[in-house]
Structures are given as structure tokens and as C-alpha cells.
N, CA, C and O atoms as a printed pandas DataFrame, in Angstrom:
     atom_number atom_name residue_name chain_id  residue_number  x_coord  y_coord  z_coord
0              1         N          UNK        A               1   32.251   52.558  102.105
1              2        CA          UNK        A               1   33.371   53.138  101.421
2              3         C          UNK        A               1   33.051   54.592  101.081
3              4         O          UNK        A               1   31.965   54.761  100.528
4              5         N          UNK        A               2   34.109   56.114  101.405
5              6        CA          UNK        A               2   33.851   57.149  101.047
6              7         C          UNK        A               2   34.527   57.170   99.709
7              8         O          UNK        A               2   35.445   56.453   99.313
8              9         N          UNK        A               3   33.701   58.422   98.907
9             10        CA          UNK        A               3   34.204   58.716   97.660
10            11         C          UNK        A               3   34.359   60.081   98.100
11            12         O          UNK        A               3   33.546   60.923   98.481
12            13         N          UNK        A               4   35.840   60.085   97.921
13            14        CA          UNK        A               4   36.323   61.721   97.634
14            15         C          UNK        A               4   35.990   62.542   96.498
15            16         O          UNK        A               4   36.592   62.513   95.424
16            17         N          UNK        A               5   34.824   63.409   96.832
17            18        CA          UNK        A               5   34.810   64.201   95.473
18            19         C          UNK        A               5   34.302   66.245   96.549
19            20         O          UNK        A               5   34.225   66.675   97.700
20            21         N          UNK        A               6   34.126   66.738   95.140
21            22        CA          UNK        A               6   33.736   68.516   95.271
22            23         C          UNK        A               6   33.259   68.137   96.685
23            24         O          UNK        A               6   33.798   68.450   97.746
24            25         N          UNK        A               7   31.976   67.292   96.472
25            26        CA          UNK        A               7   31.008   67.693   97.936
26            27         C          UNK        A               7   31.307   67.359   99.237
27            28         O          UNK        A               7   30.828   67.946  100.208
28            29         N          UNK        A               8   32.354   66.111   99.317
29            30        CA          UNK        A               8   32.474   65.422  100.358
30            31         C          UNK        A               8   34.059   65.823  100.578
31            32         O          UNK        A               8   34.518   65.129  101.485
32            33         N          UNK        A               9   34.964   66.661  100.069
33            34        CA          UNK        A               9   36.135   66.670   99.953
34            35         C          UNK        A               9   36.356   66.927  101.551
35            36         O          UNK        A               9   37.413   66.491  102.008
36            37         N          UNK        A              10   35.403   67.636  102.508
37            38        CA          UNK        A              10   35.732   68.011  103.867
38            39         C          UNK        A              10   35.807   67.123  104.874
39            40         O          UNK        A              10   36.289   67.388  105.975
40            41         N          UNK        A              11   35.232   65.797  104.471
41            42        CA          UNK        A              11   35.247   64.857  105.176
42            43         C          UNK        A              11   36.764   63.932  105.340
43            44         O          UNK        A              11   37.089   63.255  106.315
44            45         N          UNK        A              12   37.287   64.077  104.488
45            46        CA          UNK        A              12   38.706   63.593  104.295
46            47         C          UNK        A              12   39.724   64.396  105.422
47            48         O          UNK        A              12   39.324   65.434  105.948
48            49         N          UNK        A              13   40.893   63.902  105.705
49            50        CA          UNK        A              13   41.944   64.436  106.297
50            51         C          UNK        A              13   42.878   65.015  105.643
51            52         O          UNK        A              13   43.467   64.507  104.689
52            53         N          UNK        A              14   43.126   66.347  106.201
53            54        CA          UNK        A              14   44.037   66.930  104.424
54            55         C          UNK        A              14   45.360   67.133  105.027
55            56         O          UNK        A              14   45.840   67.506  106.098
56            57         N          UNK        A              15   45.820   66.638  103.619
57            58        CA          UNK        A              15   47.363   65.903  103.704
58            59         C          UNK        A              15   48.215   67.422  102.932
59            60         O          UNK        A              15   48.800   67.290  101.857
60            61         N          UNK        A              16   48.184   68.244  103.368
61            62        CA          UNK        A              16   49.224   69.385  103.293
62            63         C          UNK        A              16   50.928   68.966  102.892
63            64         O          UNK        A              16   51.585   68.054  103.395
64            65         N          UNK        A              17   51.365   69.949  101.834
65            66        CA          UNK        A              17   52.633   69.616  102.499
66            67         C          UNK        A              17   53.165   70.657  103.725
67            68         O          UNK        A              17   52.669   71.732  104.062
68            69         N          UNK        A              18   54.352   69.958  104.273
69            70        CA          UNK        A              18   55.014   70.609  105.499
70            71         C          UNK        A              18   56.534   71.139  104.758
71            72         O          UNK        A              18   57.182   70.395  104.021
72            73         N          UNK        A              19   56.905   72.385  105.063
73            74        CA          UNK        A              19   57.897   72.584  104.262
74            75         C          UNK        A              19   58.847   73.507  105.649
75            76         O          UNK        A              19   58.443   74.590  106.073
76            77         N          UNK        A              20   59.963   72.903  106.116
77            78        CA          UNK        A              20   60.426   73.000  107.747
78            79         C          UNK        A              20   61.835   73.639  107.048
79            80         O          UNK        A              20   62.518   74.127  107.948
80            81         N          UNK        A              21   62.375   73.763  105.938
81            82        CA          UNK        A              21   63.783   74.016  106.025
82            83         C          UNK        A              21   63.470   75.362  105.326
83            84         O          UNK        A              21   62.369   75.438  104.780
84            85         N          UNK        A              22   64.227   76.346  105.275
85            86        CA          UNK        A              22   64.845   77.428  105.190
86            87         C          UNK        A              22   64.820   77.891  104.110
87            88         O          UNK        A              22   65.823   77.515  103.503
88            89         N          UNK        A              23   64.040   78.690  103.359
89            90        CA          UNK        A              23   63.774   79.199  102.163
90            91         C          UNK        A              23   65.423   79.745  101.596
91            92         O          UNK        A              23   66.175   80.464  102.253
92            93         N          UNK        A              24   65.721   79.149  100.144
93            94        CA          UNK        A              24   66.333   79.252   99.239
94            95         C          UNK        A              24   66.353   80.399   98.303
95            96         O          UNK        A              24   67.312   80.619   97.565
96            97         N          UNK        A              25   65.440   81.020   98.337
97            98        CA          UNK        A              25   65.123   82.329   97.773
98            99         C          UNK        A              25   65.962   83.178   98.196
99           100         O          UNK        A              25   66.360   83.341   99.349
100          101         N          UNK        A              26   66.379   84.014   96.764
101          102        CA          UNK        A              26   66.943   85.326   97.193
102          103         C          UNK        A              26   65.969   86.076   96.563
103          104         O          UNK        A              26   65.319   85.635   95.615
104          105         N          UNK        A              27   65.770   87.608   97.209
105          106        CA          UNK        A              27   65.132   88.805   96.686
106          107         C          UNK        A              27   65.816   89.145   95.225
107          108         O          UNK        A              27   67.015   89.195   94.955
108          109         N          UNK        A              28   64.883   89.324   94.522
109          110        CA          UNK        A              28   65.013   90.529   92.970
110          111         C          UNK        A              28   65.899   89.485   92.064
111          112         O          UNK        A              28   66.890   89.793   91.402
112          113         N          UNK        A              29   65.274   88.081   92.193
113          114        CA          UNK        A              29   65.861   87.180   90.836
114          115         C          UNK        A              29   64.645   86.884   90.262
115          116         O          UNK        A              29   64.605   86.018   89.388
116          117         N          UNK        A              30   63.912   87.306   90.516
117          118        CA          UNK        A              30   62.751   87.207   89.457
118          119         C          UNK        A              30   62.695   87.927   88.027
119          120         O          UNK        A              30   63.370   88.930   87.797
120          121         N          UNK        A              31   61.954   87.422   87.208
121          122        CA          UNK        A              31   62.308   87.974   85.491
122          123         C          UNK        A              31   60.471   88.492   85.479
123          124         O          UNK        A              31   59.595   87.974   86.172
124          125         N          UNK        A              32   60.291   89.612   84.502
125          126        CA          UNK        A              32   59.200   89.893   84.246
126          127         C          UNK        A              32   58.560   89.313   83.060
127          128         O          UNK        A              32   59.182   88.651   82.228
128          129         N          UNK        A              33   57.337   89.566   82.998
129          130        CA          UNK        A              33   56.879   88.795   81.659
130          131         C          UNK        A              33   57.762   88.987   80.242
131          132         O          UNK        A              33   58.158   88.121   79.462
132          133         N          UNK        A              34   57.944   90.642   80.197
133          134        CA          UNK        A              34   58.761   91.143   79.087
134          135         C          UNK        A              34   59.885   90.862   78.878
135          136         O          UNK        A              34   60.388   91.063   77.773
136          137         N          UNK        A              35   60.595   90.293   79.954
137          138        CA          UNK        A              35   61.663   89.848   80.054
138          139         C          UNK        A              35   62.339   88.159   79.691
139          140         O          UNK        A              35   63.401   87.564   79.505
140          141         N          UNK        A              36   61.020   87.982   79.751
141          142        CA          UNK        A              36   61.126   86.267   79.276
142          143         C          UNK        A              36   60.622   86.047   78.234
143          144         O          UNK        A              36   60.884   84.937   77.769
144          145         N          UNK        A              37   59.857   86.803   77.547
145          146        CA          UNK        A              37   58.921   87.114   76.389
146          147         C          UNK        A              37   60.588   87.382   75.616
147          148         O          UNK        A              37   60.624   86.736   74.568
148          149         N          UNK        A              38   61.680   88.007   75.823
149          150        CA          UNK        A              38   62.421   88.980   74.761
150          151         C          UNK        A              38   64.066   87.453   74.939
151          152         O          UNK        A              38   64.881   87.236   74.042
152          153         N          UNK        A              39   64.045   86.958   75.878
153          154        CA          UNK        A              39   65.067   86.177   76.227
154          155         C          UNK        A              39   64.467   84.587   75.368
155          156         O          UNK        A              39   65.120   83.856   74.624
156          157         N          UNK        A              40   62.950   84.435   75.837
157          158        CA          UNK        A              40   62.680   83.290   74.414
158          159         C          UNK        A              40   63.247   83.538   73.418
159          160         O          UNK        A              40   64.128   82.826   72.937
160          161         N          UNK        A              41   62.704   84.928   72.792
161          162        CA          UNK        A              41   62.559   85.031   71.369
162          163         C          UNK        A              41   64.056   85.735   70.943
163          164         O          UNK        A              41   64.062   86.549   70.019
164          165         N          UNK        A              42   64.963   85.490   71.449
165          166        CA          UNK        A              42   66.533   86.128   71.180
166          167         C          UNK        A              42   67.457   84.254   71.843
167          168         O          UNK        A              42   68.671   84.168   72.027
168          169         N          UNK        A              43   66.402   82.995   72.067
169          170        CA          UNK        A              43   66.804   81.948   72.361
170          171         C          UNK        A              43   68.274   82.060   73.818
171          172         O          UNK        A              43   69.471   81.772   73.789
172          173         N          UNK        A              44   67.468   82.553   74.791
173          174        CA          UNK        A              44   68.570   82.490   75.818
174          175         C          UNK        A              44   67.717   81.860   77.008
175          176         O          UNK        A              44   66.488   81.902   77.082
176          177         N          UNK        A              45   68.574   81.276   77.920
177          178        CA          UNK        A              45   68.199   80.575   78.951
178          179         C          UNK        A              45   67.139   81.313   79.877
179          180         O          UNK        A              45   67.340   82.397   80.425
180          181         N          UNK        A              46   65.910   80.509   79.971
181          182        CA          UNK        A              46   64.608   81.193   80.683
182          183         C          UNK        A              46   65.284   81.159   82.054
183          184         O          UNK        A              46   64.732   81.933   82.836
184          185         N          UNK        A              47   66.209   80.561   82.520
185          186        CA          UNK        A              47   66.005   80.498   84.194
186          187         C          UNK        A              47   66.472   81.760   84.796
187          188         O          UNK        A              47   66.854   82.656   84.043
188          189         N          UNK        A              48   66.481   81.885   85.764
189          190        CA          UNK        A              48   66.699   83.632   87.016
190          191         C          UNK        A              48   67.861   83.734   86.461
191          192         O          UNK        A              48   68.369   83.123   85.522
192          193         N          UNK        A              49   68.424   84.992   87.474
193          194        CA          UNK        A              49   69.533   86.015   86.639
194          195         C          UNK        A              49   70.361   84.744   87.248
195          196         O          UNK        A              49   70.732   84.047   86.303
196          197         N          UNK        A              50   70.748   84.242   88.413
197          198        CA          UNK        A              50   71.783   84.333   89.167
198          199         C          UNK        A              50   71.198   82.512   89.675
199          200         O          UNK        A              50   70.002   82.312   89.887
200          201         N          UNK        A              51   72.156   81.458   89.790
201          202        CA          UNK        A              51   71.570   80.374   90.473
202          203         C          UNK        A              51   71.593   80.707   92.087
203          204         O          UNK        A              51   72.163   81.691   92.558
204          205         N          UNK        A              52   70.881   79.727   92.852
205          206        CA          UNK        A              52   70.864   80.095   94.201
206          207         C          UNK        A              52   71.461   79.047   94.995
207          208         O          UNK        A              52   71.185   78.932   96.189
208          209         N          UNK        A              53   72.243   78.297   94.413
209          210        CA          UNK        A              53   72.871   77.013   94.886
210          211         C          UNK        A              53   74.205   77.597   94.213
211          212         O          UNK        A              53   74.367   78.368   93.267
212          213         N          UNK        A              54   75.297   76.785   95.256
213          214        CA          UNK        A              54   76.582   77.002   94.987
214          215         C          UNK        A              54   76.864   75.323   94.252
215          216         O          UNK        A              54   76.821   74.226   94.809
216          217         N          UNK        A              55   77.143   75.665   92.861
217          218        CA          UNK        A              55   77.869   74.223   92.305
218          219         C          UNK        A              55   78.881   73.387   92.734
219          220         O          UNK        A              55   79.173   72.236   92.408
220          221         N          UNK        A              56   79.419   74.248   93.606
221          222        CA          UNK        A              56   81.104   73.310   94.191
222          223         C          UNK        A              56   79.701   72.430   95.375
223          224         O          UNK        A              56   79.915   71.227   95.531
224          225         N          UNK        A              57   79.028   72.725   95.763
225          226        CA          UNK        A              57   78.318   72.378   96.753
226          227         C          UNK        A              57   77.436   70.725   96.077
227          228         O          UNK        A              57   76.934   69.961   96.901
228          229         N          UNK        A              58   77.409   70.583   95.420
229          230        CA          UNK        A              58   76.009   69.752   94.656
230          231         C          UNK        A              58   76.789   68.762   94.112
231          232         O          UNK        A              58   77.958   69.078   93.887
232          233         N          UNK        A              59   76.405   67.524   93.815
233          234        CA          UNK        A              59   76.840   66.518   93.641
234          235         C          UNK        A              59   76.366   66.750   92.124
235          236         O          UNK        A              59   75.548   67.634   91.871
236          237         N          UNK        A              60   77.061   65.695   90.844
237          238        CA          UNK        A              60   76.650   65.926   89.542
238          239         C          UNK        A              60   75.315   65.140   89.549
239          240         O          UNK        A              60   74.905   64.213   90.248
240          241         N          UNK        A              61   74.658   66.012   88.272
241          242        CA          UNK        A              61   73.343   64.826   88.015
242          243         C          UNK        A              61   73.737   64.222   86.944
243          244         O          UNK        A              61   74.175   64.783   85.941
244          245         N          UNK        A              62   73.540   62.541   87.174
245          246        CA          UNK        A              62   73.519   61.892   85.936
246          247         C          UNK        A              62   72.525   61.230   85.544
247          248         O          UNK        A              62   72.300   60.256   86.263
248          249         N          UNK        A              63   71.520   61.424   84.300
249          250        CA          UNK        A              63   70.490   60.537   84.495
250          251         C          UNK        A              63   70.510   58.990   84.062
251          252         O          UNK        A              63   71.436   58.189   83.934
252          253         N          UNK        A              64   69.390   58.907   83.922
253          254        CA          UNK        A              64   69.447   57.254   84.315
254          255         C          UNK        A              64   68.803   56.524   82.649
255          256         O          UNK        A              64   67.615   56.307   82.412
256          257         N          UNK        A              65   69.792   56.302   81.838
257          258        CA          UNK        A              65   69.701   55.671   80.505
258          259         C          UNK        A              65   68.183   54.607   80.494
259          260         O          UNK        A              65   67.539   54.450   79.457
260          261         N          UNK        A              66   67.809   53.983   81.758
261          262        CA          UNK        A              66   66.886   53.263   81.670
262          263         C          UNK        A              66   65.224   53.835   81.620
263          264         O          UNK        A              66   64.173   53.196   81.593
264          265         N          UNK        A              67   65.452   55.107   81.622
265          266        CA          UNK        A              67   64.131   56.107   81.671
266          267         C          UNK        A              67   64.001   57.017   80.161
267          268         O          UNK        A              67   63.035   57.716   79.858
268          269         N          UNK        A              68   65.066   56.829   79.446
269          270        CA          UNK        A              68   65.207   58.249   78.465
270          271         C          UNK        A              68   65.199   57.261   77.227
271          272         O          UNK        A              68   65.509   56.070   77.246
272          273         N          UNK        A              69   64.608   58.317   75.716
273          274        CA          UNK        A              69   64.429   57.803   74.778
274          275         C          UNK        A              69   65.720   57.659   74.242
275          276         O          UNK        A              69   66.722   58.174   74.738
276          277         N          UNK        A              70   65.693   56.685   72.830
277          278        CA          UNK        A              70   66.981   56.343   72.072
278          279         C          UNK        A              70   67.791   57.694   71.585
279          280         O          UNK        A              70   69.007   57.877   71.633
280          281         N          UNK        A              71   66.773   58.585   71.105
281          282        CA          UNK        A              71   67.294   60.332   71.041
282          283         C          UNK        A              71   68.115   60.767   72.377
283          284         O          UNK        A              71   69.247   61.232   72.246
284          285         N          UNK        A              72   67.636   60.638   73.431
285          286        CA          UNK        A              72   68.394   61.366   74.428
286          287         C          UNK        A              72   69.403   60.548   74.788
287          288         O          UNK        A              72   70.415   61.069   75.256
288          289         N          UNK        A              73   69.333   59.176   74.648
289          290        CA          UNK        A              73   70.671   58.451   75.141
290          291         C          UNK        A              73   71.510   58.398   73.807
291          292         O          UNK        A              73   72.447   57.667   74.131
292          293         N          UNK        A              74   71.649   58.650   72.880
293          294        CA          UNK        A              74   72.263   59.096   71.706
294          295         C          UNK        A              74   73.099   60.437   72.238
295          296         O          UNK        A              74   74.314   60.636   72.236
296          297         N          UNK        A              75   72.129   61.187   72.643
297          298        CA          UNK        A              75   72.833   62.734   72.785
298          299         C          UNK        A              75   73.750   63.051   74.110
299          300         O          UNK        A              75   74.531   63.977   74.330
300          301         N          UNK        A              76   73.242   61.613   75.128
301          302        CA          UNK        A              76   73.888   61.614   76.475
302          303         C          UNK        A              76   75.199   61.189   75.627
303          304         O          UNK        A              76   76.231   61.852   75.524
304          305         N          UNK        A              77   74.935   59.993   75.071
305          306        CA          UNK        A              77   76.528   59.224   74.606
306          307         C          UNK        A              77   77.636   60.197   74.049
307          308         O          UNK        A              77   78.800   60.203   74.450
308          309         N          UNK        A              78   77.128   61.008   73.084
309          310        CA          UNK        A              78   77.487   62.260   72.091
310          311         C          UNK        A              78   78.366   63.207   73.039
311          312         O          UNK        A              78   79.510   63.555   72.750
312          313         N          UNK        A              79   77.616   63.620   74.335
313          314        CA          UNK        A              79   78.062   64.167   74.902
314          315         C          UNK        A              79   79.585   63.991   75.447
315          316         O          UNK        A              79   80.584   64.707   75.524
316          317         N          UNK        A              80   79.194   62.529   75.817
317          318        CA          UNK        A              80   80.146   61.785   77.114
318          319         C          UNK        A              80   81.642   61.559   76.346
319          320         O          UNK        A              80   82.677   61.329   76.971
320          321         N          UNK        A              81   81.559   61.666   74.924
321          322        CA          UNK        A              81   82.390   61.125   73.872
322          323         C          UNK        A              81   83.452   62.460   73.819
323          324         O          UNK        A              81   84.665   62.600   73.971
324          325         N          UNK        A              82   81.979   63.610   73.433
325          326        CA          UNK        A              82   83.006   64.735   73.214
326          327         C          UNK        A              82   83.745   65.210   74.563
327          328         O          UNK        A              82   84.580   66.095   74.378
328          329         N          UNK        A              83   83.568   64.746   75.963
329          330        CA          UNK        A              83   83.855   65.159   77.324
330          331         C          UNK        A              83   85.292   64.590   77.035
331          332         O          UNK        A              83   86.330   65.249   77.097
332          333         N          UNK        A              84   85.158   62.957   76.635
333          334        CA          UNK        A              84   86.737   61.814   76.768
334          335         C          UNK        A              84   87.295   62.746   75.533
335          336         O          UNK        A              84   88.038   63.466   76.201
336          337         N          UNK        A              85   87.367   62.982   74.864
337          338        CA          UNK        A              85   88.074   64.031   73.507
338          339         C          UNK        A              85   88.893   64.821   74.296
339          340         O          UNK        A              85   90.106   64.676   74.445
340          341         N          UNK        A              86   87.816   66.091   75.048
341          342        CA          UNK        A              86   88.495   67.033   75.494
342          343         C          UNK        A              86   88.950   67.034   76.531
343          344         O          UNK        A              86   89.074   68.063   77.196
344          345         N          UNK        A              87   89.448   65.431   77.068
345          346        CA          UNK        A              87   89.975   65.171   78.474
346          347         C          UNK        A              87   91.457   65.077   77.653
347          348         O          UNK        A              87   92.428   65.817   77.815
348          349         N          UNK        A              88   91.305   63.774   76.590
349          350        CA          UNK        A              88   92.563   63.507   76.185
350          351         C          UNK        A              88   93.580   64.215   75.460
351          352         O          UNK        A              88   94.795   64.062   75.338
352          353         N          UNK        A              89   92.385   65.377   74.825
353          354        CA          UNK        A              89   93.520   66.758   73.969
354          355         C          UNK        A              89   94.312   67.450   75.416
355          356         O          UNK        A              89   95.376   68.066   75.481
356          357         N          UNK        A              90   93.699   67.217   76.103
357          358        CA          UNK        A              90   93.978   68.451   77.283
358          359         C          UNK        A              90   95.121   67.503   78.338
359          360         O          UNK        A              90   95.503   68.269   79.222
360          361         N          UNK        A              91   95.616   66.423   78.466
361          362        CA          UNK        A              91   96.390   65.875   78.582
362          363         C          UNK        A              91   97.177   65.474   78.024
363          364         O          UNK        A              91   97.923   64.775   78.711
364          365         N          UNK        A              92   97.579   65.595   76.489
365          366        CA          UNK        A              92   98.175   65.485   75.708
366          367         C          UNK        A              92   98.995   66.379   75.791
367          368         O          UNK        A              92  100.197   66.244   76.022
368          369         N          UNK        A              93   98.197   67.710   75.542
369          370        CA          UNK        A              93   98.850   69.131   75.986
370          371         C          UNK        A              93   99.231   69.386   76.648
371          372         O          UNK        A              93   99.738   70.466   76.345
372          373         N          UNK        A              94   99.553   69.040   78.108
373          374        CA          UNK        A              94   99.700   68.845   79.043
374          375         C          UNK        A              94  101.439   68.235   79.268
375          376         O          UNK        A              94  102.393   68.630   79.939
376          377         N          UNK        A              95  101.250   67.275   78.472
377          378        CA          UNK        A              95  102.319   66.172   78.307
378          379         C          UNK        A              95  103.847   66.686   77.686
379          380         O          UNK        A              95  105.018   66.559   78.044
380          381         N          UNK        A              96  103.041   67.415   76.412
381          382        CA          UNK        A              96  103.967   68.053   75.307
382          383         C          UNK        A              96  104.635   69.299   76.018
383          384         O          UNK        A              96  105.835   69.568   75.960
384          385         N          UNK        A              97  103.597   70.065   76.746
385          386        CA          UNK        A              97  104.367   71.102   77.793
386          387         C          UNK        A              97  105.641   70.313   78.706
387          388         O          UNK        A              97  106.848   70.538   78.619
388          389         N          UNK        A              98  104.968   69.362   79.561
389          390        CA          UNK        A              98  106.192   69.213   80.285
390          391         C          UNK        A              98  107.472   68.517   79.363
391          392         O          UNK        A              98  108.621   68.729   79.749
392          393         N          UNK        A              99  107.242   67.699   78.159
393          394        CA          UNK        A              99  108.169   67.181   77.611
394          395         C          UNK        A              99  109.278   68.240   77.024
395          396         O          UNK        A              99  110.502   68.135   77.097
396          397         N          UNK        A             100  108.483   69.324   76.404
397          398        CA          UNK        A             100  108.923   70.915   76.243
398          399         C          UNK        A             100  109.956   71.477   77.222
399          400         O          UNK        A             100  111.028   71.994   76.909
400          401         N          UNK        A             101  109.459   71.293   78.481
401          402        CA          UNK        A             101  110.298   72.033   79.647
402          403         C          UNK        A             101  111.571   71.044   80.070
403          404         O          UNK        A             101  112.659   71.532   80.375
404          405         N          UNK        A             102  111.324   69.554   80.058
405          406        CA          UNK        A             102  112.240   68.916   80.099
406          407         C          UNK        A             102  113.047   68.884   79.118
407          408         O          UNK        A             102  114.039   68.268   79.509
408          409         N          UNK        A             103  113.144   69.124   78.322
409          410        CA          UNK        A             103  114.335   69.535   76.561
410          411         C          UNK        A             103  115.161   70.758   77.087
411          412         O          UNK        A             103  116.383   70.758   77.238
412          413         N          UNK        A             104  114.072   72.091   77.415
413          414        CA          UNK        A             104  114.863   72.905   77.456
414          415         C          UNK        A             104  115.590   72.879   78.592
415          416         O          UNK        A             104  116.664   73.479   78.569
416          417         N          UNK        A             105  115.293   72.383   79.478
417          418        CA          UNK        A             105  116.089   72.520   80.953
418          419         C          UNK        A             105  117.404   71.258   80.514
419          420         O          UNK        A             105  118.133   71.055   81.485
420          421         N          UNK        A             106  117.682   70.662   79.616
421          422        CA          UNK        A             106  118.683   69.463   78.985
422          423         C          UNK        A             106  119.602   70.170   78.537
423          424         O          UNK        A             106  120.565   69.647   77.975
């Protein structure tokens, strides 16, 4: 039996990754140290200027309640609650407009 360690690591077959598709990178979205140093400490989002994925493109992420603590599935629920709120104000409104347009056109 070999033991992979420092001395013998050359004896092994090295398992690289292979990376075949098409770099995602755009030029000059990188942030400098000072720049992430001043965006912490003013509490704004660390990530690049600009995303590099188009959102209409990407399917939603939803995670998976069976992995996350009682805190985060609290705050998922919280979320999902205030989403049905501002579905049903916004169809309501919706409603009252056209009921609106149907009066006046009477």
C-alpha cells in the first residue's frame, strides 16, 4: 500500500483540473484592495462592478431547507411571505385599476 505524502507525492498520478469552456471573465472588473477595504467599511456589496452573467439567462436558485439552520429557514420563510404580500398588493392594484376604467368607460 502507497502513502501519499511531501516525499512520495511524485509517485502518484496527478489529477489536475481540466477547464475546456470559455473564460467568463471580462477585463477591468476587478476591485483594488482600497477599494474593498472602503466598500466593507461604508457596508456595500464586496462583489465586481458589473455581473458577468445575464439574469434573464439563469435559472433561480432556491436552496434546499434540508441543509440550512432554523435561522436561515426562518429568514427563507420571512422572505417568501413578504414576496406573497407584494404579489397580492400588486394585484389588487391591478384589479382596482381595471375596475376604475370599467366605471369610467359606464
Amino acid at each position: 500500500m502507497k502513502v501519499k505524502n511531501v516525499f512520495s507525492s511524485d509517485l502518484f498520478e496527478k489529477q489536475y483540473e481540466q477547464n475546456n469552456e470559455p473564460s467568463l471573465t471580462i477585463p477591468d472588473q476587478t476591485l483594488s484592495i482600497k477599494q474593498i477595504l472602503e466598500r466593507y467599511a461604508s457596508g456595500q456589496s464586496l462583489e465586481g462592478k458589473t455581473p458577468y452573467y445575464d439574469e434573464s439567462d439563469s435559472e433561480e436558485y432556491y436552496p434546499d431547507p434540508r441543509y440550512m439552520d432554523l435561522a436561515e429557514r426562518e429568514e427563507l420563510s420571512q422572505n417568501f411571505r413578504e414576496e406573497i404580500q407584494h404579489i397580492k398588493t400588486k394585484a389588487e392594484k391591478r384589479k382596482e385599476k381595471i375596475q376604475d376604467e370599467t366605471s369610467e368607460s359606464e
